[in-house]
C-alpha positions as CSV (number, residue, x, y, z in Angstrom):
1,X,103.3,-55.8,14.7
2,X,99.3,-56.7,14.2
3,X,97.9,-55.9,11.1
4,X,94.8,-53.4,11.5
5,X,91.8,-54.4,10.1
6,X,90.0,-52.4,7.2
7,X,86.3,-52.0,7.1
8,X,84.6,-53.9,4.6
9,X,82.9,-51.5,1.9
10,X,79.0,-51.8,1.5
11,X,77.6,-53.7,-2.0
12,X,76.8,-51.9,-4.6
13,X,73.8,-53.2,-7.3
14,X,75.1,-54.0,-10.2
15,X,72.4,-52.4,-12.2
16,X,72.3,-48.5,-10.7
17,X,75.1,-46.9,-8.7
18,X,73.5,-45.9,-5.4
19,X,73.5,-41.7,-5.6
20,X,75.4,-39.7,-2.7
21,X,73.4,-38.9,0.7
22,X,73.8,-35.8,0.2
23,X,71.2,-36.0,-3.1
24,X,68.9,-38.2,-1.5
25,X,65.3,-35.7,-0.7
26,X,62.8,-37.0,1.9
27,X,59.4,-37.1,0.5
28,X,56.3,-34.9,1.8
29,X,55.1,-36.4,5.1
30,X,52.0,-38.8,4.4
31,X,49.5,-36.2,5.6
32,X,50.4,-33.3,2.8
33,X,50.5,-35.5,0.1
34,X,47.5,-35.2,-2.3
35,X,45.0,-37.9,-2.6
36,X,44.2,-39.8,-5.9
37,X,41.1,-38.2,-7.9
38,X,38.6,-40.6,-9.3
39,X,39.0,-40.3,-12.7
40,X,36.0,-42.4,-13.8
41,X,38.2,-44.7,-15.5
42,X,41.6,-44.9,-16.9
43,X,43.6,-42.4,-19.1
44,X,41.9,-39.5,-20.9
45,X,38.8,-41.3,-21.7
46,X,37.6,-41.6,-18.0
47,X,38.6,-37.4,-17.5
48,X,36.7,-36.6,-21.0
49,X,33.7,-38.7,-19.5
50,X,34.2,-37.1,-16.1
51,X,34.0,-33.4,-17.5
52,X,30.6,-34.1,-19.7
53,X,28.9,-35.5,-16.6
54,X,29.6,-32.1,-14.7
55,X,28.4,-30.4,-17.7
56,X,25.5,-31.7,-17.9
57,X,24.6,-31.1,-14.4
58,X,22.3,-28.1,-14.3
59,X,23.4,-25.0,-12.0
60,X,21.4,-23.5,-9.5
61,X,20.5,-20.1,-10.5
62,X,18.6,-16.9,-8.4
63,X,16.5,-16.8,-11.6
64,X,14.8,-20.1,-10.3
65,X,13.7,-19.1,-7.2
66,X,11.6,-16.1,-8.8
67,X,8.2,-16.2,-9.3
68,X,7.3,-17.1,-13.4
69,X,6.0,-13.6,-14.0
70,X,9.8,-12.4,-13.1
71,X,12.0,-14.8,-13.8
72,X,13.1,-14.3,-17.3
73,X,13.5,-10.8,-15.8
74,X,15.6,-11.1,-13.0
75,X,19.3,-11.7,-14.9
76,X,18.3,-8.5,-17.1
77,X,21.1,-5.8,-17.1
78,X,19.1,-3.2,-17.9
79,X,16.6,-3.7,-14.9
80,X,18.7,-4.2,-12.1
81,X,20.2,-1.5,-10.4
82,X,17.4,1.3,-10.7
83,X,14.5,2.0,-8.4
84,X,12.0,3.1,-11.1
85,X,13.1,-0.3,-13.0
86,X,12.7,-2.2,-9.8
87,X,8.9,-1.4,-10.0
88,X,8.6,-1.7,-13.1
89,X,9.9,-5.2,-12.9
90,X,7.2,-6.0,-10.3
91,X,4.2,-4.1,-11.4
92,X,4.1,-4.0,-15.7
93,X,5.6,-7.4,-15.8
94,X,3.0,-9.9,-14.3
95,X,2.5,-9.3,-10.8
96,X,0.0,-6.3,-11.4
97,X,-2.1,-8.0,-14.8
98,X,-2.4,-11.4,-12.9
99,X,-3.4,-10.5,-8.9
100,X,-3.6,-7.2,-8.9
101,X,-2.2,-4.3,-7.0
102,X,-2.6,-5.4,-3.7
103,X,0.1,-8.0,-4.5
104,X,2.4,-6.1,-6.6
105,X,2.7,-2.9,-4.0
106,X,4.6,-5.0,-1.3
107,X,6.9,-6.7,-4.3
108,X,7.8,-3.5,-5.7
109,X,8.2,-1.8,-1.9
110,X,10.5,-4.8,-0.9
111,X,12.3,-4.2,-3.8
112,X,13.3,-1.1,-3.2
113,X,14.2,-1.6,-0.1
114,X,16.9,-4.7,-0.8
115,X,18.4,-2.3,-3.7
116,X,18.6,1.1,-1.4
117,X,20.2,-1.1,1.3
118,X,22.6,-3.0,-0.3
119,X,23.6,0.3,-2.0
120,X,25.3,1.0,1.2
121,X,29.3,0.9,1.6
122,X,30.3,-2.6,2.1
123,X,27.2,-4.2,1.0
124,X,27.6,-6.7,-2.3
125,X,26.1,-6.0,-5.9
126,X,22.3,-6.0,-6.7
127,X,20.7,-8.0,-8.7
128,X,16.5,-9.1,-8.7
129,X,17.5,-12.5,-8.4
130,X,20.0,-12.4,-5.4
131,X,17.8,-9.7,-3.7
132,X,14.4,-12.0,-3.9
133,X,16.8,-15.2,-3.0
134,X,18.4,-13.3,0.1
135,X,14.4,-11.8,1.4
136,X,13.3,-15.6,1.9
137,X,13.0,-17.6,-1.5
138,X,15.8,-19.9,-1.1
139,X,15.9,-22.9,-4.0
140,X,15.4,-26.3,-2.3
141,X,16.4,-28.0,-5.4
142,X,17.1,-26.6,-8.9
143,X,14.5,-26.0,-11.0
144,X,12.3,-25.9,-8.6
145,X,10.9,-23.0,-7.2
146,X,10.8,-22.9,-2.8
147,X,8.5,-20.5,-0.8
148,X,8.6,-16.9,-1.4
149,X,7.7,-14.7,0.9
150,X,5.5,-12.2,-1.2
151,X,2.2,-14.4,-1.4
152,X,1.0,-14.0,-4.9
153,X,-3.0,-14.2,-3.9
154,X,-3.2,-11.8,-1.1
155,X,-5.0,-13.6,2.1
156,X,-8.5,-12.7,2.3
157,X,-9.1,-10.5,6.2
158,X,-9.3,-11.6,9.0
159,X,-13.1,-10.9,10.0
160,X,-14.2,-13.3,13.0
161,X,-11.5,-14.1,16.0
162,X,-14.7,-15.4,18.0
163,X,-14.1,-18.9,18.1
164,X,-10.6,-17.8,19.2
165,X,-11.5,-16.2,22.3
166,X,-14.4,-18.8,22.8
167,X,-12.0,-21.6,22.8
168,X,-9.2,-19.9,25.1
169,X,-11.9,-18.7,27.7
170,X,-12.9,-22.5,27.9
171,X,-9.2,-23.5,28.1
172,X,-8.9,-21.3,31.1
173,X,-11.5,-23.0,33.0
174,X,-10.3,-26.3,32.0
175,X,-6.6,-25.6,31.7
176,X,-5.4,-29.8,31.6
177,X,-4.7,-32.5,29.4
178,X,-7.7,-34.7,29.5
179,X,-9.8,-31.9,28.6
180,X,-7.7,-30.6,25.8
181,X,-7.5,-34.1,24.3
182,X,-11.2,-34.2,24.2
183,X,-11.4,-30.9,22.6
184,X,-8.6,-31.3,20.5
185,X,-10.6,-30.5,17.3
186,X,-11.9,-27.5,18.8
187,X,-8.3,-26.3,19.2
188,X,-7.3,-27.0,15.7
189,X,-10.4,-24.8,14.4
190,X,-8.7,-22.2,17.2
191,X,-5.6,-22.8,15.9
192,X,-6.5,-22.3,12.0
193,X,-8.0,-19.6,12.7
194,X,-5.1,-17.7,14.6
195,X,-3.2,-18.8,12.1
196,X,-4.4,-16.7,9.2
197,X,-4.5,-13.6,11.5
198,X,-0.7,-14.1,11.8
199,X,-0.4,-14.3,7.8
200,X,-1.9,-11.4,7.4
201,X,-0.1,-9.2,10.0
202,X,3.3,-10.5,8.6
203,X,2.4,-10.1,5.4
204,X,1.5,-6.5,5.9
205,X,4.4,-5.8,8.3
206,X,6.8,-7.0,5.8
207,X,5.8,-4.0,3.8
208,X,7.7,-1.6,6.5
209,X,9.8,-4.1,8.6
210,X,12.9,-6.0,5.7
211,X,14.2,-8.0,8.3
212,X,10.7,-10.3,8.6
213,X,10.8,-10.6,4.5
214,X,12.1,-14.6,5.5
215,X,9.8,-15.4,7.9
216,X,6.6,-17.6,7.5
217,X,3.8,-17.9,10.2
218,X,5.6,-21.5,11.3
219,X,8.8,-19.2,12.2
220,X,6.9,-16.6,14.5
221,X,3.9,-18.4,16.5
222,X,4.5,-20.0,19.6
223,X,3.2,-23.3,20.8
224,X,0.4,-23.1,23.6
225,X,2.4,-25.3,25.6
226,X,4.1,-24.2,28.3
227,X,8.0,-24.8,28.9
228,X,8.8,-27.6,31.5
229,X,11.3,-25.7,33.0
230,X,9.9,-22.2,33.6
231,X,6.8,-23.9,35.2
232,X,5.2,-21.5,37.7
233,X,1.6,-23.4,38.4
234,X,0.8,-26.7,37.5
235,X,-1.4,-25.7,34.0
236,X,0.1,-27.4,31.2
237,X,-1.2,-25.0,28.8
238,X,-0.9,-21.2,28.3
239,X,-4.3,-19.1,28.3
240,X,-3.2,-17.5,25.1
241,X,-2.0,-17.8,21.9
242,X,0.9,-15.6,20.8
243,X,3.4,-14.8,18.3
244,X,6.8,-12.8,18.1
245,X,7.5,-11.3,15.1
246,X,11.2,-10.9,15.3
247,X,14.8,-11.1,12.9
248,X,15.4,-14.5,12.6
249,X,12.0,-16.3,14.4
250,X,10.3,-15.9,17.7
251,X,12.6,-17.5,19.5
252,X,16.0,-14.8,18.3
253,X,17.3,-12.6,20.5
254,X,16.7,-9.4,18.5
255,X,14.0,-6.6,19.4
256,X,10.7,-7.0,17.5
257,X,6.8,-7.4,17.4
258,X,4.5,-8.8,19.6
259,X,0.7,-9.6,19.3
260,X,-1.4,-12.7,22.4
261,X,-5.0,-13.0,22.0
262,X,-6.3,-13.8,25.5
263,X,-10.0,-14.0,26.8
264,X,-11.2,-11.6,29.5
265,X,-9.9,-8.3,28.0
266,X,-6.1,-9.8,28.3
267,X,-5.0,-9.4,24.6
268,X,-1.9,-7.1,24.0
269,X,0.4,-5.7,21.4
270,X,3.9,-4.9,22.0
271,X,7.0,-3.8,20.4
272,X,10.5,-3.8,22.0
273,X,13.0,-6.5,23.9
274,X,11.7,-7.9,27.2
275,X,14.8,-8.6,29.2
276,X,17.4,-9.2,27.0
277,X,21.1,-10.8,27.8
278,X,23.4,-8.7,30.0
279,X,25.5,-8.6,27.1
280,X,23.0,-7.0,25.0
281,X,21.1,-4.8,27.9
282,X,24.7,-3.2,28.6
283,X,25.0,-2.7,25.2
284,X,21.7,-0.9,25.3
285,X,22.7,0.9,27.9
286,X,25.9,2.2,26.7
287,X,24.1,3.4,23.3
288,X,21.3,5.3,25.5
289,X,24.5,7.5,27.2
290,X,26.3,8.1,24.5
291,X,23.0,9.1,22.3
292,X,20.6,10.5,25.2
293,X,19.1,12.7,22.8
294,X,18.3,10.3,19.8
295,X,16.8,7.6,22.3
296,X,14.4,10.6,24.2
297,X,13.5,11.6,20.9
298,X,12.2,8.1,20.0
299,X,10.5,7.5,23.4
300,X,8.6,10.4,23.2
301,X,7.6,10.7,19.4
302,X,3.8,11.4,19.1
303,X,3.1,8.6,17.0
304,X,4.5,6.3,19.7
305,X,2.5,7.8,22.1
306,X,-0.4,8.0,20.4
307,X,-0.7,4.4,19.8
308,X,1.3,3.4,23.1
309,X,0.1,5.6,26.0
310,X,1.8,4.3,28.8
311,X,5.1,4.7,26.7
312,X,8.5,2.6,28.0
313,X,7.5,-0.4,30.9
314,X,8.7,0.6,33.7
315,X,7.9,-2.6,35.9
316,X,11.5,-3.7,35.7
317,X,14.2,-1.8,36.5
318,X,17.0,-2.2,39.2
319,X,16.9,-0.3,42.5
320,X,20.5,1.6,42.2
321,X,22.4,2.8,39.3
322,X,23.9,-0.1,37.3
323,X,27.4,-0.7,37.6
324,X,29.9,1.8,36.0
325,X,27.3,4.4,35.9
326,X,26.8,7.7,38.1
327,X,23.5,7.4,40.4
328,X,23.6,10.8,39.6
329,X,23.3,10.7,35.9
330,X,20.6,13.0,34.2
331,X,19.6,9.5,32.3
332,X,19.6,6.8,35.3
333,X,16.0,6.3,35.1
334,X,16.1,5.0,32.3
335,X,19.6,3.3,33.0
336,X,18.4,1.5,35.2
337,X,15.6,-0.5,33.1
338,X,16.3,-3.9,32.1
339,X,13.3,-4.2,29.8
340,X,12.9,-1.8,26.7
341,X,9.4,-2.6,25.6
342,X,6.2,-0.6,25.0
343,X,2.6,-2.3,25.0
344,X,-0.8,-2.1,25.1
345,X,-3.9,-4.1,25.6
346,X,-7.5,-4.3,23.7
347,X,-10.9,-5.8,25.3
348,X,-12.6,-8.6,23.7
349,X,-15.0,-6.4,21.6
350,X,-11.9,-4.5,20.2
351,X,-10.6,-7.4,19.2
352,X,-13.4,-8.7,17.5
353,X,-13.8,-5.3,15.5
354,X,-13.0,-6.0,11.6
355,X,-10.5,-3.3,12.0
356,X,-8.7,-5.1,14.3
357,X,-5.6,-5.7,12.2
358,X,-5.6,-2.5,11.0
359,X,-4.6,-1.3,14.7
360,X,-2.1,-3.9,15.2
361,X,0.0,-2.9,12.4
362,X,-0.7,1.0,13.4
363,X,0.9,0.3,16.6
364,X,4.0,-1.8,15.1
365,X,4.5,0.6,12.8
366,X,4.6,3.4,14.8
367,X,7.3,1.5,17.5
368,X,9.2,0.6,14.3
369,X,12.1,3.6,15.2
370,X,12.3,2.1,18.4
371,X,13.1,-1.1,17.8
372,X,15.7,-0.4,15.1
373,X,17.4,1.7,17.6
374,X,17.5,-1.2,19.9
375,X,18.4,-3.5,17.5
376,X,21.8,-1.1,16.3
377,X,21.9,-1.2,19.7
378,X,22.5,-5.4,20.5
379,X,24.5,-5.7,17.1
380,X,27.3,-3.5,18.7
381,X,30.5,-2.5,16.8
């Protein structure tokens, strides 16, 4: 009878007894392990050094992004969250001894407006600092203060737009390059000049309008050159010189204001949104049927008339009903737009009246109910 053969048992070290397989653990897979911190050095000496170089590391803080007559002000408890405080904090504390009213109205105004809005449900704390930080300041670097959008020295008015209209009724005549790069100075001066008109406008309208308190005159002028790809004539430049004073720049899709200076009696101000997205116009759409009422109210309000005549444009609008709505619908004329913009135009002697301005606000002002409703409208649910 053969002898069966008997497996050979596996070497043990002598040192330490292998353990069981059953108490053997596999490890975390390489990815979820946790990676080495620097510890500047070795031991508790390289952590100790570690945690005095993040102290000494000075925080950012809303404080710095204040103007100097404010900023020991804005972390006060006893100023923030009160509107008489608010103004006091603006007006008795700098701003009014060292420019003036003029510059401590639209501080104060602004404000009050931050505080009353984030008062609403769902809205975050007030403070001076975070209000003033969240309307535009935003620190670049700490300590050191960035733009604000309350200009301390208010902009002297805008008295002569002559050279303005001079230059663009040239520039129609001669509407290429060569001759632009020969004038190019000319357009600068043109340029400057447009420029302040701009500041002024947004500084004013930031007195009635929050949602332009972060915009400079960089973020709602456009260029004079015209886009490559909507090319319609073989000009390279446009005939005017325009800006779009809108939520988040010129170039945003919200509802806002609009002012073009144009030679020949072509200059117009306008309110509204000119063609938006189909996303947004059905939105629009949907908000005029369910609040008829509201929306009628807006279109014909006095003021907006008064300053308005011609009231909604009407120029483009579709032929039928939209689709999901009933041709017969007490509202389809208006259903059917796919602008929502209101506008006017002034002559050249208008335009070179000091009060010019003065109009342009009036008329921005009174479509300011009318572009809020649009712009509920477009921000949806």
């Amino acid at each position: 009878m053969r002898r069966r053969l008997q497996p050979r048992p596996a070497a043990r070290s002598l040192l330490r007894p292998a353990p069981p397989p059953a108490a053997r653990r596999p490890g975390p897979p390489l990815r979820q392990r946790p990676r080495p911190q620097p510890t500047h050095g070795r031991g508790r000496a390289g952590i100790e050094r570690l945690r005095l170089a993040r102290r000494r590391v000075r925080r950012r803080s809303p404080a710095d992004c204040l103007p100097q007559p404010l900023r020991r002000h804005a972390g006060s408890p006893r100023r923030d969250g009160a509107v008489p405080t608010l103004r006091l904090v603006a007006q008795r504390r700098g701003a009014l001894r060292r420019d003036g009213p003029a510059a401590a109205a639209p501080l104060a105004a602004a404000l009050v407006r931050l505080f009353r809005f984030q008062q609403r449900p769902g809205n975050g704390p007030f403070s001076v600092g975070a209000a003033l930080t969240a309307g535009g300041a935003g620190c670049s670097s700490p300590g050191r203060p960035a733009r604000f959008p309350f200009s301390p020295t208010p902009l002297p008015p805008v008295t002569d737009l002559a050279p303005v209209l001079e230059f663009l009724r040239q520039l129609k005549q001669n509407n290429n390059k060569p001759w632009m790069d020969a004038h190019r100075a000319d357009y600068q001066r043109a340029r400057k000049r447009y420029t302040t008109l701009i500041t002024e406008l947004l500084q004013r309208a930031q007195q009635f309008e929050p949602a332009l308190l972060a915009l400079s005159p960089a973020d709602v002028m456009y260029r004079i050159n015209k886009n490559d790809r909507f090319h319609q004539s073989d000009e390279p430049y446009k005939n005017h010189m325009g800006a779009g004073l809108k939520r988040d720049g010129r170039q945003s899709p919200w509802a806002g204001y609009f002012v073009a200076l144009e030679a020949g009696g072509e200059t117009y101000v306008g309110a509204g949104r000119w063609q938006p997205e189909p996303q947004q116009l059905a939105r629009i759409r949907q908000e005029i049927h369910y609040n008829a009422d509201a929306f009628h109210a807006l279109r014909q309000s006095p003021e907006l008339l008064r300053e308005f005549p011609g009231g909604l444009d009407q120029s483009q609008a579709l032929r039928t009903a939209p689709k999901g709505y009933d041709r017969n619908d007490p509202d389809i004329e208006w259903l059917r737009l796919k602008s929502f913009f209101v506008w006017r135009s002034f002559s050249d002697q208008e335009v070179l009246r000091p009060d010019f301005p003065d109009r342009v606000l009036a008329a921005w002002q009174a479509a300011q109910p009318l572009v809020g409703f649009l712009n509920e409208a477009m921000l949806g649910d």
